[in-house]
C-alpha positions in Angstrom: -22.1 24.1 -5.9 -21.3 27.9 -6.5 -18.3 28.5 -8.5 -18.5 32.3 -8.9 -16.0 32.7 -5.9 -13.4 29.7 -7.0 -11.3 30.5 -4.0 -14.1 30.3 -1.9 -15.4 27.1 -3.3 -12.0 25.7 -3.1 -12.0 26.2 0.5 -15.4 24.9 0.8 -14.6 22.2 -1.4 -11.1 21.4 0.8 -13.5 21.4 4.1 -15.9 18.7 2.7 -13.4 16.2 1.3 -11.8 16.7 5.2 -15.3 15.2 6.3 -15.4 12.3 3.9 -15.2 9.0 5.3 -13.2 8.2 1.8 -10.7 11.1 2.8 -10.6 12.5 5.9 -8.2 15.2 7.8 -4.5 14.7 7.4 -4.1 13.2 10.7 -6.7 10.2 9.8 -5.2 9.9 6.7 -1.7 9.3 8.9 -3.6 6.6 11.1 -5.2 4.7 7.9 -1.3 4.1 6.9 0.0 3.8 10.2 -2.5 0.6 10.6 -1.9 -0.3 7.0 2.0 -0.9 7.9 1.3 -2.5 10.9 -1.2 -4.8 9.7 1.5 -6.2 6.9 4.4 -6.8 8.9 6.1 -9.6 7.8 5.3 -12.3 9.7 8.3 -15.3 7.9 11.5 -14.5 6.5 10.9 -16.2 2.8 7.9 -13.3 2.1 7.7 -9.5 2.5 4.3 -7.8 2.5 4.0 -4.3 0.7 0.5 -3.0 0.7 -0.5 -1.0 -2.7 -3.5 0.4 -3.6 -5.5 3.4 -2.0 -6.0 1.7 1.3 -2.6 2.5 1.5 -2.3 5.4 0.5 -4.9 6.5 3.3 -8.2 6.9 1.8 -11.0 4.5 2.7 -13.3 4.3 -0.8 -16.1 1.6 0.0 -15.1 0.0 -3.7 -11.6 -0.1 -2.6 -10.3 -3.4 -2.6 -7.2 -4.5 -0.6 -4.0 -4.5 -2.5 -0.7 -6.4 -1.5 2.6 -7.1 -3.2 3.9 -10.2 -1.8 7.8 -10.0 -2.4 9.1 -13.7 -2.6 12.5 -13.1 -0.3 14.3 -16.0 -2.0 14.5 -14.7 -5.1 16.6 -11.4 -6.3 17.1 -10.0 -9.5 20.2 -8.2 -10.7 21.2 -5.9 -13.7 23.1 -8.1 -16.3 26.0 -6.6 -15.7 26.1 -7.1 -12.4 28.0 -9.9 -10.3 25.8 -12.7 -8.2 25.5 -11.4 -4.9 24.4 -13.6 -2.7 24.6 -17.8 -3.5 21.8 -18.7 -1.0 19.3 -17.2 -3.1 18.2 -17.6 -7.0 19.4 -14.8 -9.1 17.5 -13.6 -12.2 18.8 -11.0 -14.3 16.9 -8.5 -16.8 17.0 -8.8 -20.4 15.4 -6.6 -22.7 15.8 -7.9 -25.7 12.5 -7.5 -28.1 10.6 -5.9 -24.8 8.6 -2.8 -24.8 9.3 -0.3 -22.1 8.4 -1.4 -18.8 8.6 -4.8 -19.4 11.7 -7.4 -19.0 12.5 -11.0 -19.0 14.2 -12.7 -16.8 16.9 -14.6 -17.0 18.1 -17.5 -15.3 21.9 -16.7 -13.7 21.7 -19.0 -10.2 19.6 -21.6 -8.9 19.6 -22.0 -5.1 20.1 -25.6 -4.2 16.5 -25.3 -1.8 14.7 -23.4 -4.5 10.9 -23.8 -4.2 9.2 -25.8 -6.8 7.1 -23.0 -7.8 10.2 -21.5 -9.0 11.7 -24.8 -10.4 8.7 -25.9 -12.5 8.3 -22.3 -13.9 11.3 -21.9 -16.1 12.1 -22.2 -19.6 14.2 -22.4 -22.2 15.0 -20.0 -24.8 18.2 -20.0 -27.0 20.2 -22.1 -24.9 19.5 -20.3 -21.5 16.7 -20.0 -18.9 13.9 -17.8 -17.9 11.2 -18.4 -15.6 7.9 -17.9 -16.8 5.7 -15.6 -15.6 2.1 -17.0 -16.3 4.2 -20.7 -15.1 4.7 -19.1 -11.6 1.5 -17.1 -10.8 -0.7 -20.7 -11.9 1.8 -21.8 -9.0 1.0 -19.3 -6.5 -2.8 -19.7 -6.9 -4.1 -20.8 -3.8 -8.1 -22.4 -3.4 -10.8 -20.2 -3.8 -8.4 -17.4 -5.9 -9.1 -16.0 -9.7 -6.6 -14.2 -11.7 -6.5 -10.6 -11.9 -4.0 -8.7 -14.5 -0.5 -10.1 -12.3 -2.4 -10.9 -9.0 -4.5 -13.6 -7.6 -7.9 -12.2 -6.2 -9.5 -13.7 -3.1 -13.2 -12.8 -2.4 -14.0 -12.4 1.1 -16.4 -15.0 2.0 -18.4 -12.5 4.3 -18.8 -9.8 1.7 -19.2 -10.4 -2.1 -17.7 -6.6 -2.0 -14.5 -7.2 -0.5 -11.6 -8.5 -2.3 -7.7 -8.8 -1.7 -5.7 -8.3 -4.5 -2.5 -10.5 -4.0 0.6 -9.5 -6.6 3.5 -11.9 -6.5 7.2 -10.1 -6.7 10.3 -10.2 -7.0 13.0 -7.7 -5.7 15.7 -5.7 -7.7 18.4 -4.3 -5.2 19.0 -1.8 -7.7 17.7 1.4 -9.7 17.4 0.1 -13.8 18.5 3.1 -15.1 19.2 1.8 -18.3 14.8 1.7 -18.6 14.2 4.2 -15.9 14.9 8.0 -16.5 13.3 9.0 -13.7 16.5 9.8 -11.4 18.1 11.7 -14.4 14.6 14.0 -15.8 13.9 14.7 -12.3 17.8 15.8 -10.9 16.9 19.7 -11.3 12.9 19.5 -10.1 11.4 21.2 -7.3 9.6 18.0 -6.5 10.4 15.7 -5.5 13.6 16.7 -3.6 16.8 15.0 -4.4 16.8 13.5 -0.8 13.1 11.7 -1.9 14.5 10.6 -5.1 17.8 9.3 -3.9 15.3 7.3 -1.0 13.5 5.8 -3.7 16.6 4.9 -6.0 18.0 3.3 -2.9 15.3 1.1 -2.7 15.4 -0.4 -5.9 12.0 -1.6 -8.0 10.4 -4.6 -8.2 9.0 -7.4 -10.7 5.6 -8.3 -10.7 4.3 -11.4 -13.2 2.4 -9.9 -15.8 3.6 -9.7 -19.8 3.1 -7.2 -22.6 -0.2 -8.5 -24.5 1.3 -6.7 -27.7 4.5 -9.2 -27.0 4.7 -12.9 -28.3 6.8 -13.2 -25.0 3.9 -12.3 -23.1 3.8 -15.1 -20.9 7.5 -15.0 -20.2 7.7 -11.3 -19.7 7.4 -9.5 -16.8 6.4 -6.1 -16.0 8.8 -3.8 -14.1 7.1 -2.3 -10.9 7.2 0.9 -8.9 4.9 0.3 -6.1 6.9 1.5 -3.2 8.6 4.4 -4.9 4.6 5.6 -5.6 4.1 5.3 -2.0 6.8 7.3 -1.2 5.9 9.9 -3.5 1.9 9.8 -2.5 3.1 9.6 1.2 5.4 13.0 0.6 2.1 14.9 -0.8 0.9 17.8 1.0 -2.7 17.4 1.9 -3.8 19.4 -0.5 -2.1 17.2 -3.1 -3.5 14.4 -1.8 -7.1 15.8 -1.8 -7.0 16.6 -5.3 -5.5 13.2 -6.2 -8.6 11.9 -4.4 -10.7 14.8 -6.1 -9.7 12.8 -9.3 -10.3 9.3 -8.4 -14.1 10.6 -6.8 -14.8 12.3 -10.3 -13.4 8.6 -12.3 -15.7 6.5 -10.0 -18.8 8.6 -10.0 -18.9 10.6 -13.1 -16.6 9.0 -16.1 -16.8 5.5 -15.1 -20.8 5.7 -14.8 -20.8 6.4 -18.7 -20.8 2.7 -19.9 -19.0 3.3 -23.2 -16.2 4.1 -21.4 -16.2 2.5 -18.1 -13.3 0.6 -18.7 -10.8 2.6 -20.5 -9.2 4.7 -17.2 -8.1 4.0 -14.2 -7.1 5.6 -10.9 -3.4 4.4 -11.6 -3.7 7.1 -15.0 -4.8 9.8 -12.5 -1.8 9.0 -9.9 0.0 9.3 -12.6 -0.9 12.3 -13.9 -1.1 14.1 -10.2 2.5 12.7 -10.2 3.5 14.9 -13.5 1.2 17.9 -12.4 2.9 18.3 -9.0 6.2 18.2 -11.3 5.7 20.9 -13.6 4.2 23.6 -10.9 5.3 25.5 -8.2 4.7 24.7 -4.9 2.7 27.3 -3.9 -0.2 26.4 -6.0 -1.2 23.5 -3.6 -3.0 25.6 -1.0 -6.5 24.8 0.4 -7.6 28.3 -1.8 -6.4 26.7 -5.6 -8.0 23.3 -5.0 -10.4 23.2 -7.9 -7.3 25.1 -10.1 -5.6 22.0 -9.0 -8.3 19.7 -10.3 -8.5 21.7 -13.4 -4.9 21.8 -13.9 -5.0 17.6 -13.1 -8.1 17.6 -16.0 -6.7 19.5 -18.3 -3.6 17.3 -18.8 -5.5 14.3 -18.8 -7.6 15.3 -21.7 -3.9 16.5 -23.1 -2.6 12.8 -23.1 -5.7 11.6 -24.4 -5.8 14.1 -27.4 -2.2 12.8 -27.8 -3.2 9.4 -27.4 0.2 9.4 -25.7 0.1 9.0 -21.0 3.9 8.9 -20.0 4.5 6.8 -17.5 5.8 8.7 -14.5 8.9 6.3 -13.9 9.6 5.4 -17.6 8.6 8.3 -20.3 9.2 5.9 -22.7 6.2 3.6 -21.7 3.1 4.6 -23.6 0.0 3.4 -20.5 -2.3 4.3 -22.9 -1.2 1.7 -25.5 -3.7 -1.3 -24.1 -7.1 0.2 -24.0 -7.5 4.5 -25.0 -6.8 4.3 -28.6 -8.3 3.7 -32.2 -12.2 4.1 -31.7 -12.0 4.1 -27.8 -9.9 6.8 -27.9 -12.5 9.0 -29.7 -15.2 7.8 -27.2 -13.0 8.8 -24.6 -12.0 12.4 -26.3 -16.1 13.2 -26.8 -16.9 12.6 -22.9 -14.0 13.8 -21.5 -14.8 16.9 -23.5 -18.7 17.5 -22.6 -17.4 17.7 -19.4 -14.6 20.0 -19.7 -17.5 22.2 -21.4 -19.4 22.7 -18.3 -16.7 23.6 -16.7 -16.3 23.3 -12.8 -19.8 22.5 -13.1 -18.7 18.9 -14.1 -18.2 18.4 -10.0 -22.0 18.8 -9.2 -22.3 15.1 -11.1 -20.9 13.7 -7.9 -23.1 12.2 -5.2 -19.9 12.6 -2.7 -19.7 16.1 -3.5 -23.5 17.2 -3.1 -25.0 19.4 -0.2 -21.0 20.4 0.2 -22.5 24.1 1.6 -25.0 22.6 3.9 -21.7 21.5 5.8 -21.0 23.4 9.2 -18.1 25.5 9.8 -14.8 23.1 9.9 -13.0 22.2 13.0 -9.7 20.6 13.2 -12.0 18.5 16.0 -15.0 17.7 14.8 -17.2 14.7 16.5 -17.4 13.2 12.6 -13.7 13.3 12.3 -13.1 11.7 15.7 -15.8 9.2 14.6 -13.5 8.4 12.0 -10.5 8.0 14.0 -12.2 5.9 16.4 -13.4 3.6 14.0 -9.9 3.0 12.3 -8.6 2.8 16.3 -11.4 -0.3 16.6 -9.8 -1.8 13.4 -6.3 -1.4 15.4 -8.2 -4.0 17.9 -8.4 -6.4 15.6 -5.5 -6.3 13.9 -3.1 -9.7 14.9 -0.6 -8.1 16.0 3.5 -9.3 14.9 4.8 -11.9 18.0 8.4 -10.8 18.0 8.4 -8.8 20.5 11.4 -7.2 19.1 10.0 -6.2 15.5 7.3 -4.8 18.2 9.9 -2.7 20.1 11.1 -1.2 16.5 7.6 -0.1 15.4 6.6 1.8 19.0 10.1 3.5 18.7 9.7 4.4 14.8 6.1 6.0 16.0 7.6 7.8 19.1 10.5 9.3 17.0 8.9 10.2 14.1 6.1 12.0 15.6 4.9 13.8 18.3 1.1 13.1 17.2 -1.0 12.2 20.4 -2.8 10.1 18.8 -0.1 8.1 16.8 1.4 7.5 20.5 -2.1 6.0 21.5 -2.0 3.8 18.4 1.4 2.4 19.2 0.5 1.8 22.7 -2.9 0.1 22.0 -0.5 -2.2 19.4 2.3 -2.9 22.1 -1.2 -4.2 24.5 -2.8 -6.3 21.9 1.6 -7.8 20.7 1.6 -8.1 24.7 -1.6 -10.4 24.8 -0.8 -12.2 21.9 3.0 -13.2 23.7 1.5 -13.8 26.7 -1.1 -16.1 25.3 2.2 -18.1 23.6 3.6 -18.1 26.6 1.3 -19.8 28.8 1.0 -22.3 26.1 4.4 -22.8 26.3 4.3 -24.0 29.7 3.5 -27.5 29.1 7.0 -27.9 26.8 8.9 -26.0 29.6 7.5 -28.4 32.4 9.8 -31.5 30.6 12.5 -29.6 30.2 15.8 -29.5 33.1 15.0 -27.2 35.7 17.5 -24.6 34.7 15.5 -24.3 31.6 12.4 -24.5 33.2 13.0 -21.8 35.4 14.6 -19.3 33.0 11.7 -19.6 30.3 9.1 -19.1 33.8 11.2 -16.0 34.7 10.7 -14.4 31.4 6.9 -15.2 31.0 6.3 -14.0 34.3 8.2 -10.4 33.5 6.6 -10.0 30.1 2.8 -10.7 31.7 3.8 -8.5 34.5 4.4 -6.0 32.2 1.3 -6.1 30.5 -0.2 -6.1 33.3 0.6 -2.5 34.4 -0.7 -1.9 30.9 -3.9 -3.6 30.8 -5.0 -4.3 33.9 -8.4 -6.5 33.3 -6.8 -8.6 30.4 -3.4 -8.5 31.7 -4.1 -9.6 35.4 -6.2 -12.2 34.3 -3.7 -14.1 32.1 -1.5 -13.4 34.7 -3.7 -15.3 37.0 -3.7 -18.1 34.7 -0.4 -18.1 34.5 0.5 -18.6 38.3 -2.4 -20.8 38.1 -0.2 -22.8 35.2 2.7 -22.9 37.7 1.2 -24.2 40.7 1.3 -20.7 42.3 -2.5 -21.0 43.6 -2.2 -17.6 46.1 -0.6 -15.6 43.5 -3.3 -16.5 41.1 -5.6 -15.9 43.9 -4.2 -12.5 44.1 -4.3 -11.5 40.9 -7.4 -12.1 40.3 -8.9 -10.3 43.0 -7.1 -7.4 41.4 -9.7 -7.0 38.3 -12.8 -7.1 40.7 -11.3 -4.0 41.9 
């Protein structure tokens, strides 16, 4: 790669990660969590999905695996001040005593009378009161085939050794802990993020996640405060050029610093969100234009070797929380400091190391259009196919209106209307296997639930015309209706 003409290289730079399967163009990166969302509706009312992780987030990394926070609904945590809100659930509150930053107990303020076992068999005493334990409860959750990863149980997929689905167990706290967060106070007077973002995220609470301090003796009561979904709304408010040296970051981890095996270990792409997270904070906006990309990377590098000469990586949420305290310090710190700086010696140079970044000037001119981009799209539209869609027809209905008034992306409306088709299929599938319960039922009833069946399938048969007339065919054929079955049938072969 030519670096002589950084502005130049930036843009050639900007044009290739557009073209990257892992990346893409802004608008595939909008599909990729479009899909993600849809794909973890909630499907009962006692667990809420959040996917984590760079999935997403957008990007498509083959090493990626699939992260999901599984919020357990029945259980809320409150400040300790705070009044029980709500007697049919349990209520935990925080207590910090003897906890590090960032980490919490939790204590035991009201059991609901239907608590799950899980939650039952998982507390403890301590001085006279309860806590629920937080190695007790994820030994709980395991389910056959899982392993234990950090605060989630892992699940290898059984078709590819490569694949795995990282499942976190949560609970959720209503409210912002401002007593261990100073995020809403250090960032009341920053250009980024905007007030509006911040008060969004502070609305929406944090969660709890069951992982301890391993510097604690409470370690395997503690549990570790999370800000999943404020760092999705944060990632999700980056500009793409934000978001392509964020990934310009996690390339250079993977294929450059992680490759060196005396430090493999030590970093992770949470420490370079992180630091994107501060960068963005402490810079105008108008650096983060397709022109200043590698400046951007720089800037990103150069504050990363900072925290590591300091020993000392705030965490974004809680400045108080040292991330570096487990693994970069003592001797690995020092390994850390001598790679990190050979590469800061060669410079921008340091990028030719990556295989995703060679031949980045044998690359055509970019178009907004291009057949690989499209490529790209289609292939995440083909994963739309498979997705099982929701059933409720009306969490359905709130989705394709969310899509149609949020955007007026073509290709977001095609999404939505391929999702209302395969919700469509899925109903009408129910519903002609509901035929055989309506049949005993009084006639009333029979006829009502026959009415609606027959209006939803006729619906999705304006839609979908092969799939759609033929279970509508089957489902005259259900009734006894022999010519309208007849009839609708004859309409596919035309």
């Amino acid at each position: 790669m030519d670096f002589t003409d950084q502005h130049k290289a930036s843009k050639q730079l900007s044009r290739h990660m557009d073209r990257l399967k892992a990346v893409g163009s802004a608008e595939t990166v909008n599909i990729r969590r479009l899909l993600s969302f849809i794909n973890n509706m909630p499907t009962c009312k006692c667990i809420s999905f959040i996917p984590t992780g760079s999935k997403a987030e957008g990007f498509d990394f083959d090493t990626s695996d699939t992260d999901i926070m599984w919020v357990l609904n029945m259980v809320i945590v409150i400040q300790e001040y705070q009044d029980i809100p709500d007697g049919n659930k349990t209520v935990f509150s925080m207590d910090n005593t003897d906890c590090r930053p960032g980490f919490t107990l939790l204590k035991l303020r009201h059991l609901y009378q239907y608590a799950s076992t899980s939650i039952t068999h998982a507390l403890q005493s301590i001085k006279n009161a309860l806590y629920i334990s937080s190695k007790k409860i994820l030994r709980h959750m395991l389910q056959p085939g899982d392993d234990l990863h950090g605060p989630c149980s892992r699940l290898t997929c059984q078709c590819s050794k490569h694949h795995e689905t990282d499942r976190a167990f949560s609970f959720h706290c209503r409210s912002w802990p401002d007593g261990l967060s100073d995020f809403r106070s250090r960032t009341k007077y920053c250009i980024w993020p905007s007030q509006h973002l911040v008060n969004h995220i502070v609305q929406g609470g944090c969660h709890f996640v069951a992982i301890g301090d391993k510097h604690s003796d409470l370690f395997g009561m503690q549990w570790r405060i999370s800000f999943a979904k404020a760092e999705k709304c944060l990632v999700t408010s980056f500009s793409h050029v934000q978001l392509k040296t964020y990934a310009l970051l996690k390339i250079f981890l993977k294929e450059v610093i992680e490759r060196d095996t005396i430090v493999k270990d030590l970093l992770c792409s949470y420490f370079m969100k992180t630091i994107v997270f501060h960068a963005i904070g402490h810079s105008e906006s108008s650096l983060w234009v397709d022109e200043n990309l590698l400046h951007c990377f720089q800037l990103c590098f150069s504050m990363l070797l900072e925290f590591v000469q300091t020993g000392y990586c705030p965490n974004y949420f809680i400045s108080a929380q040292n991330m570096f305290l487990s693994k970069v310090f003592g001797r690995n710190r020092e390994k850390l400091l001598l790679v990190l700086g050979r590469h800061e010696s060669m410079g921008l140079m340091c990028l030719n190391h990556c295989p995703s970044l060679a031949r980045i000037f044998d690359c055509p001119a970019y178009d907004e259009n291009t057949h690989l981009d499209r490529l790209h799209q289609d292939g995440i539209i083909f994963d739309l196919n498979r997705v099982s869609p929701c059933r409720n027809i009306y969490v359905v209905a709130k989705i394709i209106n969310m899509v149609f008034s949020a955007s007026t992306n073509e290709t977001f409306h095609d999404l939505a209307r391929l999702y209302l088709v395969n919700a469509l299929i899925e109903t009408s599938k129910r519903a002609i296997g509901n035929l055989e319960h309506t049949l005993v039922r009084s006639n009333k009833v029979r006829y009502s639930q026959i009415k609606k069946h027959r209006r939803r399938l006729q619906i999705l048969s304006t839609i979908s015309v092969c799939r759609g007339q033929l279970a509508l065919a089957t489902f005259y054929y259900n009734t006894g209706c022999y010519n309208k079955a007849c009839d609708a049938a004859d309409q596919v072969a035309y």
